[in-house]
N, C-alpha and C positions, 0 to 999 in steps of 0.2 A: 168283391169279397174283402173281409177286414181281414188285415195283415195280422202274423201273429207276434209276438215280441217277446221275446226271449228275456226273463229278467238275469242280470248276473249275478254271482253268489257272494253274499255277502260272510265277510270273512269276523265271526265275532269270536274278542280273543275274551279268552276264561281269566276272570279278576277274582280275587278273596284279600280278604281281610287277614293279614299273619301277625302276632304279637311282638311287640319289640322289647328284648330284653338290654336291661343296661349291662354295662361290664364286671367282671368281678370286685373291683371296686366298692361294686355299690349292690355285691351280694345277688350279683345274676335275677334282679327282681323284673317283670313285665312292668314296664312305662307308660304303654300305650298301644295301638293296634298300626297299621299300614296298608291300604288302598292299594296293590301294584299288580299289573298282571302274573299271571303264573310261569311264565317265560322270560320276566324282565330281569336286569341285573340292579338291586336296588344300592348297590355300590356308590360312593365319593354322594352320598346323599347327607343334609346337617339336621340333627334333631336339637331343640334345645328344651332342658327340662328345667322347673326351678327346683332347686336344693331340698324345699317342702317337700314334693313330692316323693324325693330318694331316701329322704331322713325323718319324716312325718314330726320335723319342727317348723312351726307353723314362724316363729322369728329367724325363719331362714328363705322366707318364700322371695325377698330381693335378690337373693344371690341365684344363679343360672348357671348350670353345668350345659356345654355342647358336646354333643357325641356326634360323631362320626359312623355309618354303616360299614360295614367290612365285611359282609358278606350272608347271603341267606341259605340258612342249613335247619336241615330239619322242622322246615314251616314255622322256621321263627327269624327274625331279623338282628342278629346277632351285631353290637357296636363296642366302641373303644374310645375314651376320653380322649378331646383336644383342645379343653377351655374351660375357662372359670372367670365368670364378670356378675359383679354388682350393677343393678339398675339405675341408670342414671338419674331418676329422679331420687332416688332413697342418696344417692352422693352429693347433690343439692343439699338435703334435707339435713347432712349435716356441717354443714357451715352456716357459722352465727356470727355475730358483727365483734368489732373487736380481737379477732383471730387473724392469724396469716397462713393459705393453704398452699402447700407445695406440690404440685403434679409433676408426675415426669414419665419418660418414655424412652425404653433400651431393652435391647435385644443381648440374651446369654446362652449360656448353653447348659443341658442337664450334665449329669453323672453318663447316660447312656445316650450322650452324643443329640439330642434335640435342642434344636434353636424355640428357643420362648422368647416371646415377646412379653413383657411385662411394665405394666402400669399402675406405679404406686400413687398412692395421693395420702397428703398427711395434714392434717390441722394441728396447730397449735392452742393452748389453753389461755393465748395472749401475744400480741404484740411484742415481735421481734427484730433485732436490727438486720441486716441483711448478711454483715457479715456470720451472725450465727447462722442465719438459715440456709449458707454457702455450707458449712459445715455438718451437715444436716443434711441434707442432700449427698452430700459428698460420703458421710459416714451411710447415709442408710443404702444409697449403690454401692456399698464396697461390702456389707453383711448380707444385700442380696446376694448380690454374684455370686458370693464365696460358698454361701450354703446353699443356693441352688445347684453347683456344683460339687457337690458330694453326696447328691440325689438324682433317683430315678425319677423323669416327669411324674410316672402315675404316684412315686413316694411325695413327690410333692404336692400334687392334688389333693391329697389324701391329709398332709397339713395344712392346708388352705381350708379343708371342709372343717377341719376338726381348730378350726382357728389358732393353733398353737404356733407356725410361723408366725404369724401376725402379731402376738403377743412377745417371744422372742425380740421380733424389730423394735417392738416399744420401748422393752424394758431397755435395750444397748443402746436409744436414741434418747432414752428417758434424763441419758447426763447430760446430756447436752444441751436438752432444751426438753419444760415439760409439753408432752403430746396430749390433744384430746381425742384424738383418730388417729388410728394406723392401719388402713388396708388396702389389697392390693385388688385397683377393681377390676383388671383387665389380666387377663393372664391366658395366650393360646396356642400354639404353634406357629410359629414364623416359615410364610412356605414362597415367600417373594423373594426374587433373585436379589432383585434393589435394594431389598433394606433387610441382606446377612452381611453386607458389606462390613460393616462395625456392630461388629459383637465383642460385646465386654466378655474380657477370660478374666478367672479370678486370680487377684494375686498372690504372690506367692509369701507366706507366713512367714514372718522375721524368726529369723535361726538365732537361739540363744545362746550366746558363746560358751565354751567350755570351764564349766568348776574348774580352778585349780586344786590338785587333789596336794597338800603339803606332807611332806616326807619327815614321818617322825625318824628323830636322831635314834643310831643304832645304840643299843647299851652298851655298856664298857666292859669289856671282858673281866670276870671276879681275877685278882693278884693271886701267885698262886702262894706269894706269902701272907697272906692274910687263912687261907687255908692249911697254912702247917702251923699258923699261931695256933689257929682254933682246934686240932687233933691234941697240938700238947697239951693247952687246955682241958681237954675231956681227960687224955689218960691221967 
């Protein structure tokens, strides 16, 4: 007699499609959809969008926002901003011969206590000597630090989108040396033990010394002979 055989039960878990909303930031909009089962935690997961798609400016589709998941509620994938970079071929594309590009890379801190990593890159309109470009370097890390630190990360993202930091950096660098580019292509959360080691805090504002306030001279008290001339006078 054929044996019988017992199949075991196969255990299929229930998947759907849930919509992913961006952050308040960027106006609580749906980005896109999510594949996960109905039981998973889609937590510490990285979405990256480009800037086109949050701002329906099509001369923004090289710049890339990453979000971060933070939790699913309500059959929707709910995230929170922790990056902002430029495409590295659109940062090729602008340097041209005859120019000198300055990159750098340092870690600060916000208004509300977050470590950012950021990376500026700057071109020039022309050939510079080195010592300027020491200075220039030196001034454009001292106006990051400072006004990153008197911002909320997402206050910062928020001028990063709307390119007004960047502009700012210009114009303060713009004495020093003229720029043909100022922006910052990298900008994310710094979440490595290694490298919060040195973090730049901003410094502190030169105290203007105190006006001297000069003390005008008392008036001279009126004579009280000059007041009995003037009575006999009138009478």
């Amino acid at each position: 007699m054929a044996q019988k055989t017992s199949k075991a039960a196969v255990l299929v878990k229930k998947k759907s499609w849930l919509p992913i909303i961006a952050p308040g930031l960027f106006n609580n909009q749906p980005i896109g959809e999510m594949y996960i089962d109905d039981e998973a935690d889609p937590a510490k997961r990285r979405v990256t969008v480009s800037l086109m798609v949050l701002t329906g400016d099509p001369q923004r589709q090289n710049v890339h926002i990453s979000l971060d998941v933070t939790k699913k509620e309500n059959n929707q994938i709910l995230t929170t901003t922790t990056g902002y970079s430029i495409a590295p071929a659109a940062v090729r594309k602008m340097m041209r011969r005859a120019r000198e590009r300055v990159d750098d890379s340092f870690v600060t801190k916000t208004k509300d206590d977050i470590a950012v990593r950021i990376k500026p890159v700057l071109i020039t309109r022309g050939r510079a000597q080195g010592g300027v470009m020491r200075d220039v370097r030196s001034q454009m890390r001292a106006f990051i630090v400072r006004g990153v630190a008197t911002m909320t990360f997402v206050d910062f993202i928020r001028e990063l989108v709307a390119h007004k930091f960047q502009r700012q950096l210009q114009d303060a660098l713009r004495k020093i040396y003229p720029l043909q580019t100022c922006e910052l292509r990298d900008v994310h959360i710094e979440t490595s033990e290694k490298r919060l080691k040195n973090i730049l805090i901003a410094p502190p504002l030169p105290v203007k010394p105190a006006e001297k306030v000069e003390e005008k001279p008392a008036e001279a008290p009126v004579q009280e002979e000059n007041k009995e001339a003037q009575t006999e006078e009138t009478a």
